[in-house]
C-alpha positions in Angstrom: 15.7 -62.7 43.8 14.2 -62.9 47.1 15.5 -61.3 50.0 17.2 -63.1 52.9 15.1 -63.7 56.0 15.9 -61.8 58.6 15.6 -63.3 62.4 12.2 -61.7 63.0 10.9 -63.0 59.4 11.9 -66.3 60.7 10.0 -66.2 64.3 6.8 -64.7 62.4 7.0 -67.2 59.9 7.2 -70.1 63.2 4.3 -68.0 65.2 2.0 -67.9 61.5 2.5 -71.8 61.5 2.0 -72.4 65.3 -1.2 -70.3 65.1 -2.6 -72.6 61.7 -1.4 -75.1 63.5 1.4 -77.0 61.4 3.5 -77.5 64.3 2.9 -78.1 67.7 3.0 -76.0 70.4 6.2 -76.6 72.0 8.4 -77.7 69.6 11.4 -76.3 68.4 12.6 -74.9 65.1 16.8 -74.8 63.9 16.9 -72.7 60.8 20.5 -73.5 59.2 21.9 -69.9 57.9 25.3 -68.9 56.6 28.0 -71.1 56.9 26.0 -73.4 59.0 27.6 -73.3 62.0 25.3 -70.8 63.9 22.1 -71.2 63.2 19.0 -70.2 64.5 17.3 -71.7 67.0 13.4 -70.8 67.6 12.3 -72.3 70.8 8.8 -70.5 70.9 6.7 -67.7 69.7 9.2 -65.3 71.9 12.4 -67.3 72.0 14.9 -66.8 69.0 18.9 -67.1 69.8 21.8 -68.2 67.7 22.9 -71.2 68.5 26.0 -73.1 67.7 27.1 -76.3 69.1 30.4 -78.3 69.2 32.9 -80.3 70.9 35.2 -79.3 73.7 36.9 -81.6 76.1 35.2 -85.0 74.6 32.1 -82.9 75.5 29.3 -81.8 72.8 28.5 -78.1 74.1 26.0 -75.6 72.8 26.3 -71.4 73.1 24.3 -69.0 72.1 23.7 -65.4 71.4 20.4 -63.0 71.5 18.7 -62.8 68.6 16.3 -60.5 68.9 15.6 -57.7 71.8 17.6 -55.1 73.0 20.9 -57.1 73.1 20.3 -59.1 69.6 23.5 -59.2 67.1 24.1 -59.7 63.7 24.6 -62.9 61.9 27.9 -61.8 61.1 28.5 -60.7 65.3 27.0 -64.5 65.7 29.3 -65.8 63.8 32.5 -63.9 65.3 31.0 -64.4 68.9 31.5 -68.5 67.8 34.5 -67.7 66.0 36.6 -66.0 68.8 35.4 -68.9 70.9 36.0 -71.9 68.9 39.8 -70.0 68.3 40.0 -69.9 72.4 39.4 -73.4 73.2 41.7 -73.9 70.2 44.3 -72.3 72.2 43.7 -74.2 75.3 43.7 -77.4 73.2 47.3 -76.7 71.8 49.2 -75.9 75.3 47.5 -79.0 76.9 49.2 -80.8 74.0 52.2 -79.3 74.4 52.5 -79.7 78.1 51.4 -83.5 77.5 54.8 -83.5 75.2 57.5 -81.6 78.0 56.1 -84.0 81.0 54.8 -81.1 82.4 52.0 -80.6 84.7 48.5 -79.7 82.5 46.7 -76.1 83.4 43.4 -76.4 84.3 41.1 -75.6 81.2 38.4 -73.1 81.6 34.7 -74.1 81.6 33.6 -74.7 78.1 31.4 -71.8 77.9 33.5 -69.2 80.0 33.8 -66.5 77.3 30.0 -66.4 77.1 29.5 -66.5 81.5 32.0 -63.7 81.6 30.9 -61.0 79.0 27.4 -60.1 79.4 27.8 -57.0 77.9 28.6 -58.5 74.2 24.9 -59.6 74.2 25.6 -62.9 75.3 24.4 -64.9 79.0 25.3 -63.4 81.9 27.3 -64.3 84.7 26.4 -67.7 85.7 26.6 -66.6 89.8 24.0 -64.3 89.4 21.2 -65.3 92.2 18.0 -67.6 91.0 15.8 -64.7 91.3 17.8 -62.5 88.2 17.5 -65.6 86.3 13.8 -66.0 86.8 13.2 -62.3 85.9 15.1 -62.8 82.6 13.0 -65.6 82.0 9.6 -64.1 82.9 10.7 -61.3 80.4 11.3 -63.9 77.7 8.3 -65.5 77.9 5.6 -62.3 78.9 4.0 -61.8 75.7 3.1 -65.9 75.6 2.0 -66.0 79.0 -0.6 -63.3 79.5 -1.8 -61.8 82.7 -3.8 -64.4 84.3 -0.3 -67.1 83.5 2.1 -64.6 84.6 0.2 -64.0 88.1 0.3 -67.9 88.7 3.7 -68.9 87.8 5.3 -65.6 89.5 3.2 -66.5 92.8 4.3 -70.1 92.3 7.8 -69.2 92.6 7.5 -66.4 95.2 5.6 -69.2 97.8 7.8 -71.6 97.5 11.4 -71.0 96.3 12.4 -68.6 98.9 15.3 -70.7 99.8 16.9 -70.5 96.4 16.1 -67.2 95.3 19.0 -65.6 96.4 21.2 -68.7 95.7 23.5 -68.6 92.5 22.1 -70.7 90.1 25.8 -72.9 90.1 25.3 -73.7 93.8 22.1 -75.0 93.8 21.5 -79.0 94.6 19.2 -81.9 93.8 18.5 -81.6 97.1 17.1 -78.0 97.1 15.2 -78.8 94.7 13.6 -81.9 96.2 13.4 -79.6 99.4 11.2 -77.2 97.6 8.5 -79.8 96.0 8.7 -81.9 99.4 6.9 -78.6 101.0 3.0 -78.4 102.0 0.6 -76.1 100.6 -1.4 -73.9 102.5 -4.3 -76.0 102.4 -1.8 -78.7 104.0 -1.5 -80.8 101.4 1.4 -82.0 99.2 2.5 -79.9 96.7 4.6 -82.8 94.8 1.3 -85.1 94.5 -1.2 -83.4 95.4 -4.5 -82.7 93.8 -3.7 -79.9 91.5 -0.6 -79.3 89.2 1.6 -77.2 91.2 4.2 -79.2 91.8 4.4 -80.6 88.5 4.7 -76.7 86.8 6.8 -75.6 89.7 9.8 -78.1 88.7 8.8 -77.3 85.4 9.2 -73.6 86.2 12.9 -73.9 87.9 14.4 -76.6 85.4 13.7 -73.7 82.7 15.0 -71.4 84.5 18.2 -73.3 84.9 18.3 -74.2 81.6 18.5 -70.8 80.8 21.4 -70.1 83.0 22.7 -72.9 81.4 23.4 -74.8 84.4 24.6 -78.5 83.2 23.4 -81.1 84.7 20.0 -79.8 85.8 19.4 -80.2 89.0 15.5 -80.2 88.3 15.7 -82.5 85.6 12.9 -85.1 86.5 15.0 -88.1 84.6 18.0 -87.2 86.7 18.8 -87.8 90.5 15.3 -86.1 91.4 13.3 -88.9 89.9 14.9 -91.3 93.3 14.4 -88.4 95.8 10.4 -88.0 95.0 7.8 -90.0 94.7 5.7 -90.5 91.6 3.9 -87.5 91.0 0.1 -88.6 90.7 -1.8 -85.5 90.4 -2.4 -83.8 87.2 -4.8 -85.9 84.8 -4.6 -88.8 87.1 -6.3 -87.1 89.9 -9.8 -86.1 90.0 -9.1 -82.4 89.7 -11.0 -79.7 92.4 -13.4 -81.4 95.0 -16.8 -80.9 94.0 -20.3 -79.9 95.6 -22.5 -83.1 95.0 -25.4 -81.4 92.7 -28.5 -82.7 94.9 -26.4 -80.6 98.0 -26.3 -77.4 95.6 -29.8 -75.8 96.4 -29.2 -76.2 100.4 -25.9 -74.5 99.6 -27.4 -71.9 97.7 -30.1 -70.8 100.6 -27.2 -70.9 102.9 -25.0 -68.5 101.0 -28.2 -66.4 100.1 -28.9 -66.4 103.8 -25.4 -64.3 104.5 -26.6 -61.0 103.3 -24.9 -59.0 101.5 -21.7 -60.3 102.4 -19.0 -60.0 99.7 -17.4 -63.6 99.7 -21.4 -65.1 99.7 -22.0 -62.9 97.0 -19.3 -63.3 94.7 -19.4 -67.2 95.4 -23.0 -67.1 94.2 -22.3 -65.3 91.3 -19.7 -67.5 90.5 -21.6 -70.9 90.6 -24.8 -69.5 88.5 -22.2 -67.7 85.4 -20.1 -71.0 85.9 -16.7 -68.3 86.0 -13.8 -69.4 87.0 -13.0 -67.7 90.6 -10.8 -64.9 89.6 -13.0 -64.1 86.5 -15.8 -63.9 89.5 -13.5 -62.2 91.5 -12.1 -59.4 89.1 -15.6 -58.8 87.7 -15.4 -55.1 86.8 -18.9 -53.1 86.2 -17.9 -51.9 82.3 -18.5 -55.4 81.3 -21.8 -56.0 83.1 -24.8 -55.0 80.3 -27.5 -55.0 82.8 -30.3 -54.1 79.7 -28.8 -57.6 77.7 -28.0 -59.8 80.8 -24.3 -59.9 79.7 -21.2 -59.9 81.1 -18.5 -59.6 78.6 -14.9 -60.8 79.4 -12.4 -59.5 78.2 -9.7 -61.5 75.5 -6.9 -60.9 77.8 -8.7 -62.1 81.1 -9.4 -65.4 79.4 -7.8 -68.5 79.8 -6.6 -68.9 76.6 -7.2 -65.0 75.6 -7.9 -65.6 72.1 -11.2 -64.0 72.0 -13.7 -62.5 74.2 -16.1 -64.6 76.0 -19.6 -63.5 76.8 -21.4 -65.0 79.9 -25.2 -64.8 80.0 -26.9 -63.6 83.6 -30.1 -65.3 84.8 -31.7 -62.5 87.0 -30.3 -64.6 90.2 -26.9 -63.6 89.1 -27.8 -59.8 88.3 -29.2 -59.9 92.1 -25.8 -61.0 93.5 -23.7 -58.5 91.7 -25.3 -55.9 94.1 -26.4 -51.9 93.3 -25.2 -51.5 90.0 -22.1 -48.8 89.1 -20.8 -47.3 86.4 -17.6 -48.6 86.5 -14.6 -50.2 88.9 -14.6 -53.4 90.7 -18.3 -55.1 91.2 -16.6 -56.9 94.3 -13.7 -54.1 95.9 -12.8 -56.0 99.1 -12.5 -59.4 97.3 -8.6 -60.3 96.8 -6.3 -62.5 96.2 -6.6 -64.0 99.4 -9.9 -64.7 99.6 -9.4 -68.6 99.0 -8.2 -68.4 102.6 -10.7 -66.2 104.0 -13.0 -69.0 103.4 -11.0 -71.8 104.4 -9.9 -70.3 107.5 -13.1 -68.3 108.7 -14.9 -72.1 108.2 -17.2 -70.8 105.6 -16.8 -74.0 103.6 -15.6 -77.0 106.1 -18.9 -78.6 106.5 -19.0 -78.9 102.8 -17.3 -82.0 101.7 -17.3 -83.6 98.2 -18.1 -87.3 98.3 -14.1 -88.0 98.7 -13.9 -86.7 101.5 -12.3 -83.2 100.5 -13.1 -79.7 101.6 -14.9 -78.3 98.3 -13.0 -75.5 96.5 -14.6 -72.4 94.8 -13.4 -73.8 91.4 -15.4 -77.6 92.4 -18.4 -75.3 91.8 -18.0 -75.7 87.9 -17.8 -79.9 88.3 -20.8 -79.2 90.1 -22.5 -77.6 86.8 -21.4 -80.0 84.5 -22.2 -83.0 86.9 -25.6 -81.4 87.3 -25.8 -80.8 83.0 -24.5 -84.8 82.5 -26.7 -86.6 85.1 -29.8 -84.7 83.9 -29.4 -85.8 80.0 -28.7 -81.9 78.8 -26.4 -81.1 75.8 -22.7 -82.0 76.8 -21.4 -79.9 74.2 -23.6 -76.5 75.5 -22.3 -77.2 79.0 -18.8 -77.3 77.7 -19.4 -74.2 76.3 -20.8 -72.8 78.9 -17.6 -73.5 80.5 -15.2 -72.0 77.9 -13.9 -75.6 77.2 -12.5 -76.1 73.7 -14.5 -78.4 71.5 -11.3 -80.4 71.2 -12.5 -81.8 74.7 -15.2 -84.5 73.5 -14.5 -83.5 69.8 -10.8 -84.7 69.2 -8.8 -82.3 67.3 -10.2 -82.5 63.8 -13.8 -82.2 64.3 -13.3 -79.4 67.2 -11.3 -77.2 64.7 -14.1 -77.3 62.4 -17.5 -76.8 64.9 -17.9 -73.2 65.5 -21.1 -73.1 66.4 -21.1 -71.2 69.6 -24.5 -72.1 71.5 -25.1 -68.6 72.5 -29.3 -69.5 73.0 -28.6 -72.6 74.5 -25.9 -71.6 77.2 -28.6 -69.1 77.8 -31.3 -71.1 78.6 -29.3 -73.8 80.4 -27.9 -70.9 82.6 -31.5 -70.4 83.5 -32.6 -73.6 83.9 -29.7 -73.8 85.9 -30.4 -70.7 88.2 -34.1 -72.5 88.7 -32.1 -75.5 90.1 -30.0 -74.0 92.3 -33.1 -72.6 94.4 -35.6 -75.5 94.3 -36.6 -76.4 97.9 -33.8 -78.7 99.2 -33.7 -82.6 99.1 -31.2 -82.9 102.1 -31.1 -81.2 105.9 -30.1 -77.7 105.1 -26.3 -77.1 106.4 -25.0 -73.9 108.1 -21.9 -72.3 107.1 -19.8 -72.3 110.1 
């Protein structure tokens, strides 16, 4: 006879079918269990709570309990937890009838899920007037191990720029309007961040109406079907939009000689290194000398500074990009004074102003990968190698099936496009040369 699944059998069991790809990321699993009436709910590869839902008031409600992690309880303490509180609303359901029957005045009832806002300590939510902010830590924790470093820093410095006004808000008094307040606000490049080129504002309303969901705060405020969908406009950006502005390829060699012309200045340097590995700008930025095999022309990233971090990911280094990594070390940081904020430092020292893409747009460190591709398409090389290059999944031109089944890798080929690519970038320019400002 087997045993019974425990909760942790059951969210291994969900993260071995997400991983081989039987169910899609996203979606929810309810395992029944016991009785029935408190089940298991498995949100995602780090979200497993009891769950049991009834009616209260003419209202269907749902509670639920920690499954797993420090404050987790037993099936049997799950089933107690829903016992004790299907027996209180009993109670309240009883005197309102009798009241109903003396003519007397009715008490108010308590808030369906009272017993769970008011006990933390049995394992369940805590207190609903707790601030945003010790919401949005609880929910950073719950969802860590899924996120990795690079999606942590982004959604943590999402919230921290632009919900200052609710973070030390209880999560009951929050408004539509704050909400709409919050993705009505400008970036600092000045542009909208509810419409705007990138997906921000999208994940950013994402971002709070989970975190409000957690506190189960009913309705949602940030619920983009609710009130918020009259107060904003219709979000545009996102696939609609045509991503990062871009560095028109046949501008890229009088680019090049500008940035070349700077020295040994760090931002030139990094940016240059950037555009001939095709990186993404933090990878550029965070380059550490331990992965730089200056014998092999490598530069190894590491699993967990990839986008997806579900393997390593090796870069090959034409000798232009050795020569902008500077004298070599045996270890630390290849570019020390390069931080976070160096996006600004080149938007607001001018470095990058008299660059525009053909819409118009200043062009953005990340443009510089359109670039590559553009340069790979309109010149008749292998789409697939340039993807590849890139660290986009096959899936991209592919479709699902077929991508899951190439796995050829196009380690000689990125190589030699890199070069060809390094060759390109410092051909004698077509155009005036510009100067960086």
């Amino acid at each position: 006879m087997s045993r019974k699944l425990a909760p942790q059998d059951h969210l291994d069991q969900y993260r071995a079918d997400l991983a081989a790809g039987k169910i899609e990321p996203g979606k929810a699993r309810l395992v029944k269990v016991g009785s029935g009436a408190v089940c298991l709910h498995i949100a995602g590869p780090s979200s497993c709570r009891w769950r049991y839902s009834y009616r209260h008031q003419g209202k269907l409600t749902t509670a639920f309990w920690p499954a797993i992690g420090p404050a987790a309880i037993s099936e049997k303490q799950a089933e107690a937890e829903r016992n004790a509180l299907w027996l209180e609303h009993y109670k309240q359901r009883r005197q309102g009838r009798e009241a109903r029957k003396a003519g007397l005045p009715e008490q108010p009832v308590a808030p369906p899920l009272a017993k769970l806002t008011s006990a933390p300590a049995t394992g369940g939510v805590p207190a609903s007037p707790e601030s945003f902010k010790a919401w949005w830590d609880r929910y950073v924790a719950n969802q860590r191990t899924g996120w990795g470093e690079r999606t942590q820093a982004r959604y943590t410095g999402l919230v921290a720029r632009y919900c200052g006004p609710i973070m030390d808000k209880p999560v009951m008094a929050i408004t539509v309007q704050d909400i709409a307040a919050i993705l009505q606000r400008r970036t600092s490049r000045d542009t909208p961040l509810w419409g705007g080129s990138d997906s921000d504002g999208r994940k950013l309303r994402v971002l709070i109406e989970s975190v409000l969901a957690l506190a189960l705060v009913a309705p949602n405020p940030a619920d983009r079907k609710g009130p918020l969908q009259q107060m904003l406009p219709k979000n545009t950006n996102g696939h609609q939009s045509d991503g990062y502005a871009w560095l028109d390829p046949e501008q890229m060699p009088a680019f090049m000689a500008a940035l070349i012309a700077c020295g040994e200045d760090e931002h030139a340097r990094c940016l240059r290194f950037q555009i001939l590995t095709t990186a993404r700008p933090e990878e550029a930025r965070t380059v550490q000398w331990q992965h730089i095999d200056l014998n092999a022309h490598t530069w190894t990233l590491p699993k967990a500074k990839t986008k997806k971090r579900d393997r390593a990911f090796v870069f090959y280094l034409s000798d232009l990009a050795i020569a902008a990594l500077g004298a070599p070390k045996s270890s630390g940081p290849v570019f020390p004074t390069i931080t976070e904020d160096s996006r600004k430092n080149w938007r607001e020292a001018g470095w990058m102003i008299g660059w525009l893409a053909e819409d118009g747009r200043p062009v953005t460190m990340h443009g510089m990968r359109k670039t590559f591709e553009t340069w790979a398409e309109s010149t008749g090389r292998n789409p697939f190698v340039a993807d590849a290059a890139l660290q986009h999944g096959k899936t991209k031109r592919m479709g699902k099936v077929s991508g899951k089944y190439a796995k050829h890798e196009y380690h000689a080929e990125r190589k030699a496009m890199l070069a060809e690519w390094a060759d390109y970038t410092m051909r004698a320019p077509i155009h005036q040369p510009f100067k960086l400002m």
